[in-house]
C-alpha positions in Angstrom: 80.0 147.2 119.6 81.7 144.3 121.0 78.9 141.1 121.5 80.6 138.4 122.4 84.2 137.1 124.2 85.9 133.9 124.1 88.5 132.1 125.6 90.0 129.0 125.8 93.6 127.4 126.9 94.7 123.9 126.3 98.0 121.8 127.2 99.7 120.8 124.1 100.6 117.6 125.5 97.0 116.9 124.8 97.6 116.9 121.2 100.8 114.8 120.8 100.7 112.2 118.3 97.2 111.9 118.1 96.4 112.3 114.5 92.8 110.5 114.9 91.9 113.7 117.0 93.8 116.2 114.8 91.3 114.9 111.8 88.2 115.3 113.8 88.7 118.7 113.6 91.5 120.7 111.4 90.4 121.4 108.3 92.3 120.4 105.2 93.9 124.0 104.7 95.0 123.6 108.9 97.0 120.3 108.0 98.5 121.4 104.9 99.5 124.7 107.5 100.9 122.3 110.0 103.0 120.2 107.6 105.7 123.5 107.8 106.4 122.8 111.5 108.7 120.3 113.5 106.5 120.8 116.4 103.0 120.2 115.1 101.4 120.2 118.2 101.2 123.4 119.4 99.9 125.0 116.0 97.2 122.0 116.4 96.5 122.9 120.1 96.1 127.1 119.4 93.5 125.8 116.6 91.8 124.1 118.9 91.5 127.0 121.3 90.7 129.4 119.0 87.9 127.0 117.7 86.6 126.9 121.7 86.9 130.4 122.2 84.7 130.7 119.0 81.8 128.3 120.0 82.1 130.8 123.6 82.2 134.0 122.1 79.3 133.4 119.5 77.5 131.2 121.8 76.9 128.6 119.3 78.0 124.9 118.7 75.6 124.4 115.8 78.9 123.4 113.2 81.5 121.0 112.6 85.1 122.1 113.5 86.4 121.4 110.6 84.1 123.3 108.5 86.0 126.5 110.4 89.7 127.0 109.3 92.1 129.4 111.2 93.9 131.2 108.5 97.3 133.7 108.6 97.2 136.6 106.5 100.5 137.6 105.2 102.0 139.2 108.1 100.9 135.7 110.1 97.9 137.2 111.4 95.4 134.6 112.3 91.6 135.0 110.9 88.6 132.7 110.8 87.4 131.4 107.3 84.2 129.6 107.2 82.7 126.7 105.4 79.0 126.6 104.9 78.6 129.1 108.5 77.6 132.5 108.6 78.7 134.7 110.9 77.4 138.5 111.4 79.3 141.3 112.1 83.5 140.8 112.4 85.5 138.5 114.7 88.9 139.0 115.9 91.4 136.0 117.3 94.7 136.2 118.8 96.7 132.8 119.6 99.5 132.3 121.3 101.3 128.9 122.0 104.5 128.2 124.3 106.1 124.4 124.2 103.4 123.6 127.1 100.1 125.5 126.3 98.0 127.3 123.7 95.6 129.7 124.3 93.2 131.8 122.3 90.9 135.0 122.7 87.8 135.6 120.4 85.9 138.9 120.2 83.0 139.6 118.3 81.9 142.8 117.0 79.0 143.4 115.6 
């Protein structure tokens, strides 16, 4: 049964060369991820809105961004891994980024 959905889109413009914000909240498993890319920014922006759409479709903001790291599997797949947070039941995430935005969708199922 589906409990919760989130949601969240962000301009990636948002994110550019702002490493003081990108450490605030990627965990160190998102910047070693990010280190592949030319354009950083819009992997960092889809984390971001896939952490928002977390907090919106668990309905809690009771941890630390950074303890949550978005994760590929090997087909590039993105999944949650947690740090210290428990979570019931199973979570799904899509992201999607183009040069301008990010956006992600969170469903819970429990």
């Amino acid at each position: 049964m589906i409990t919760g959905v989130g949601t969240d889109i962000v301009e990636v413009e948002r994110f550019k060369d702002k490493p003081e914000l990108w450490n605030r909240f990627l965990s160190g498993k998102e910047h070693e991820y990010i280190g592949k890319f030319r354009f950083k920014e819009e992997h960092i922006a889809g984390f971001w809105a896939a952490k928002e759409a977390l907090v919106k479709a668990i309905n809690r903001k009771d941890f630390n961004f950074s303890s949550v790291t978005v994760a590929h599997d090997e087909n590039g797949k993105p999944f949650f891994e947690f740090d210290g947070i428990e979570i019931e039941g199973n979570l799904h995430l899509s992201i999607s980024h183009e040069r301008k935005f990010a956006t992600a969708v969170v469903v819970w199922e429990k």
